[in-house]
C-alpha positions in Angstrom: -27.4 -130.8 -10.7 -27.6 -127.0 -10.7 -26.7 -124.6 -13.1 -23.5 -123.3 -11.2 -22.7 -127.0 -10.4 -23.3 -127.7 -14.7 -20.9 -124.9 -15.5 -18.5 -126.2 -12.5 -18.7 -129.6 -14.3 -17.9 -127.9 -17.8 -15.5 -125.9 -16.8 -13.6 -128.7 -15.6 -13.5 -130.6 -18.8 -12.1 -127.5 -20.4 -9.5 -127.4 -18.1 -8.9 -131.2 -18.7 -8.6 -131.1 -22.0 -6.3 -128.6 -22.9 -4.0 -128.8 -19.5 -4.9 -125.1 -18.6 -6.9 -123.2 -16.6 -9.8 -121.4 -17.7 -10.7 -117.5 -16.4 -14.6 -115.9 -16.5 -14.3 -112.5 -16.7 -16.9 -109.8 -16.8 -16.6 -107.5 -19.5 -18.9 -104.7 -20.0 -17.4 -103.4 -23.2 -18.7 -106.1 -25.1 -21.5 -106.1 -28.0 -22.0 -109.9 -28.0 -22.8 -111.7 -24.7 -19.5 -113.3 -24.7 -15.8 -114.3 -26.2 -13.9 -116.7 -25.4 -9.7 -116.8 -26.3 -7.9 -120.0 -26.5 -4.5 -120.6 -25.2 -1.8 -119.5 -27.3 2.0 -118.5 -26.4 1.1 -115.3 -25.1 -2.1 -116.0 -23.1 -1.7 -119.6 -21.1 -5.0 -120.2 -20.1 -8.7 -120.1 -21.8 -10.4 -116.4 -21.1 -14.1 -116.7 -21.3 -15.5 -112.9 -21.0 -18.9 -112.4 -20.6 -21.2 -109.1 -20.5 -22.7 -108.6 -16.7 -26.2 -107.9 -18.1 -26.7 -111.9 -19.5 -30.0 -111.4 -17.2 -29.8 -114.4 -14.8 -28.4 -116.4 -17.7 -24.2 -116.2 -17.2 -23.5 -120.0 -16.2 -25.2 -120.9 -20.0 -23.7 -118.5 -21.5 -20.2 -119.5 -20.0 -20.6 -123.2 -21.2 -21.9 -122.4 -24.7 -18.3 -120.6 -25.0 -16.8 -123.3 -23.3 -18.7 -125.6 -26.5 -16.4 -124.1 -29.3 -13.1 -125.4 -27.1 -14.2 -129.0 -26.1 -15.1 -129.1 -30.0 -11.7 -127.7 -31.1 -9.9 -129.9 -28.3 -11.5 -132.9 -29.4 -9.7 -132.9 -33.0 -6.1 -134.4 -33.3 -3.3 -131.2 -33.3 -2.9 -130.9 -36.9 -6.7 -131.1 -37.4 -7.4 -127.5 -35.1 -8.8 -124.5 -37.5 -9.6 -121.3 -37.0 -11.8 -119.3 -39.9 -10.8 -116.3 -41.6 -12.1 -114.0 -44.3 -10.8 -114.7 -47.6 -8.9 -112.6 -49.7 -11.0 -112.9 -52.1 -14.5 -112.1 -50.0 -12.1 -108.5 -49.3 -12.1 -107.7 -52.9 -16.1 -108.8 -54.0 -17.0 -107.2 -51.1 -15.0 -103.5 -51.8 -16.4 -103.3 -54.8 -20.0 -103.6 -54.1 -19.6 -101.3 -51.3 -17.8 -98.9 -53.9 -20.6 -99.0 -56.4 -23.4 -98.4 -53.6 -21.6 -95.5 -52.0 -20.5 -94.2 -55.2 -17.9 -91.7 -54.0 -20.1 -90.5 -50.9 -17.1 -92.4 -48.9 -13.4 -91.5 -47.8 -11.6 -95.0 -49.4 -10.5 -95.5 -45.5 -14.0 -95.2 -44.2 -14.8 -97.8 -47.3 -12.3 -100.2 -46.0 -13.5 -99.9 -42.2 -17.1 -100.3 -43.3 -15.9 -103.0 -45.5 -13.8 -105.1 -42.6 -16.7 -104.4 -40.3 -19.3 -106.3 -42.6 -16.7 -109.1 -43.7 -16.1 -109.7 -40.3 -19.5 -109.9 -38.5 -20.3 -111.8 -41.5 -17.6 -114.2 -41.0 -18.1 -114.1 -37.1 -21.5 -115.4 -37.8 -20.9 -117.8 -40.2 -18.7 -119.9 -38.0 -20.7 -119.6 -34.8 -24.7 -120.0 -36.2 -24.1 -123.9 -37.2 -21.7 -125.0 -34.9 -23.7 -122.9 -32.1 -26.8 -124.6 -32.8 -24.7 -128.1 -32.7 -23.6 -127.0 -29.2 -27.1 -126.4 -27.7 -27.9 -129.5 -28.9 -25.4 -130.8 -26.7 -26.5 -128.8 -23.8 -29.8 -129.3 -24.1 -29.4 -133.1 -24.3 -26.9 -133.2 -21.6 -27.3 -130.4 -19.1 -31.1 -130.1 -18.3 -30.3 -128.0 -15.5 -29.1 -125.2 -18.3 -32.8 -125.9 -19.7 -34.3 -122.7 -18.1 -30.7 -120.3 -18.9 -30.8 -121.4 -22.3 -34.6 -120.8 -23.2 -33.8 -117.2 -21.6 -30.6 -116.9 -23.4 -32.2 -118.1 -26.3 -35.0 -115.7 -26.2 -32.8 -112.8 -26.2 -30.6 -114.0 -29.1 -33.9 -114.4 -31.0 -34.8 -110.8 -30.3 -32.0 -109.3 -31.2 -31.6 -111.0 -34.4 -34.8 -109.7 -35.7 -32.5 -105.9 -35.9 -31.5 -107.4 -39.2 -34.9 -107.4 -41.1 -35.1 -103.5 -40.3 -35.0 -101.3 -43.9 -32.7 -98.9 -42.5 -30.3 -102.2 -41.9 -31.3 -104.0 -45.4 -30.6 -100.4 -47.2 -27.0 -100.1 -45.3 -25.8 -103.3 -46.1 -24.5 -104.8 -49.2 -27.3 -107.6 -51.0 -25.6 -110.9 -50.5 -24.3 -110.1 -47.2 -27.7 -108.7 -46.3 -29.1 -112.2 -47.4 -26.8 -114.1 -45.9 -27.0 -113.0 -42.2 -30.4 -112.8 -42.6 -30.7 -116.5 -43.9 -29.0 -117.8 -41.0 -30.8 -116.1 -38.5 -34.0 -117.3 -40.1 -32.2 -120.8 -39.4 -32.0 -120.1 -35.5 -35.4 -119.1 -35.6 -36.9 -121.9 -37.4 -34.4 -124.5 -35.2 -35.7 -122.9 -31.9 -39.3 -122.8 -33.6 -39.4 -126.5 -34.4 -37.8 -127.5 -30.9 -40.4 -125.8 -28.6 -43.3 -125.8 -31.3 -43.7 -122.4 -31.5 -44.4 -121.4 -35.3 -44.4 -117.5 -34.3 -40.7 -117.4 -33.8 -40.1 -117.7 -38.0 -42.8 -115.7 -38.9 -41.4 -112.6 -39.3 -38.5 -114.4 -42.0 -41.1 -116.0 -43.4 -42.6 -112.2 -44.4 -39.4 -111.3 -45.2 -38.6 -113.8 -47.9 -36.5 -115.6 -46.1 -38.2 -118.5 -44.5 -36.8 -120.8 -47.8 -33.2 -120.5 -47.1 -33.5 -121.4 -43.6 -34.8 -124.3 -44.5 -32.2 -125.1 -46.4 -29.6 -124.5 -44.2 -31.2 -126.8 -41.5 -31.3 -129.8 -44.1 -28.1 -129.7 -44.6 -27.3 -129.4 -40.5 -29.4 -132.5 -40.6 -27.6 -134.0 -43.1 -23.9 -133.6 -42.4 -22.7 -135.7 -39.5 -22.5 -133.6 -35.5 -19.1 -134.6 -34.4 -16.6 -131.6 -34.3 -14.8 -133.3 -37.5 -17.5 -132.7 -39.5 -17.5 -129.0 -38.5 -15.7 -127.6 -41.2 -17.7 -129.2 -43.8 -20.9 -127.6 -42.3 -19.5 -124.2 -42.2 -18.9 -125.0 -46.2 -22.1 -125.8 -46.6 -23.9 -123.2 -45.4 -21.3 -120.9 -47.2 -22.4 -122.3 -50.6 -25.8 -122.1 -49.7 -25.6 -118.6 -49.0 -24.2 -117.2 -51.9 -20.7 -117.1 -50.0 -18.8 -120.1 -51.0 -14.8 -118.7 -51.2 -15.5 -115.9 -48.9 -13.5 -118.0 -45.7 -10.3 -119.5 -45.0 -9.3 -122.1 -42.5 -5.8 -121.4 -41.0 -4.2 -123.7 -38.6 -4.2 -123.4 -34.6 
């Protein structure tokens, strides 16, 4: 099996599962390496976009994306989520912005900076766990991936270090702050542990953060890795973080 042939394969079960067809498309705009969009009334078939600069890597990243949907698709109908931000996260959130910025901000700009936090936050907090769950399953099941993946991986693990810059930890809020850097302390001690590299958690481990992400990988270890345990992981890390209330799951 080759990669294109793995993706080919993957691809397929997406397309068997939920009855439509799935479109790659290139997207340059993009700050992430790719999206994915479900089907819904006004968009019948799965849209996978990917950034054209994935550097030899684009058939892994298309079936990581294509992970979150065989997970979903797996559930019974009445059992499909997507995750929100809370109400309540909005409010908690506001007001420690407020207090930091102390008037230096226009309300609007506030609220922007505000949404823009809550949402990476949130962003991250569903795709970390159930992301490292899916390249479990690739890894297991698509070797030819292997070499995509390390590369992928690599990358992601670069950029995640941005977050223990000072000009990043004085910018953001405390407990979000510590609760994006605690999970990508996780990824790094996850990828550290399966290639037995201890450099790759180093720098979190200067940084104060080394603890948490061992938390948060006991409890991956401990809650079950089928998709219908997926929302209790998400909880779980939520409440280890210092963020429990902060999501919502609505219906699909």
């Amino acid at each position: 099996m080759t990669p294109k042939s793995a993706m080919q394969e993957i691809l397929a079960q997406v397309e068997s599962v939920t009855g439509y067809p799935v479109t790659v498309q290139p997207d340059p705009s993009l700050n992430v390496l790719a999206t994915v969009k479900t089907v819904n009334q006004t968009v019948p078939f799965t849209l996978i976009r990917v950034r054209p600069d994935n550097a030899g890597t684009n058939e892994y990243v298309v079936c990581f994306q294509c992970g979150f949907v065989l997970r979903q698709a797996s559930l019974p109908e009445g059992e499909r989520w997507d995750i929100t931000a809370a109400y309540r996260a909005r409010k908690e959130l506001d007001r420690a912005v407020q207090k930091a910025m102390a008037g230096k901000v226009s309300p609007a700009a506030r609220s922007a900076f505000v949404e823009n936090l809550l949402g990476g936050l949130i962003v991250q907090l569903r795709s970390v766990p159930i992301g490292l769950r899916i390249d479990q399953w690739i890894k297991n099941k698509y070797p030819a991936l292997a070499e995509q993946q390390s590369g992928s991986i690599e990358r992601q693990l670069s950029d995640n270090l941005a977050v223990l810059s000072p000009n990043i930890k004085r910018m953001a809020p405390e407990v979000v702050y510590n609760a994006s850097a605690g999970m990508n302390a996780a990824v790094a001690i996850y990828w550290s542990n399966q290639r037995g590299d201890n450099t790759l958690a180093v720098p979190y481990k200067a940084a104060g953060y080394i603890g948490m992400g061992e938390l948060l990988l006991r409890r991956f270890d401990e809650i079950d890795a089928e998709p219908q345990a997926d929302r209790q992981l998400i909880d779980s890390w939520a409440s280890e973080l210092g963020i429990a209330g902060w999501h919502e799951f609505v219906g699909r």
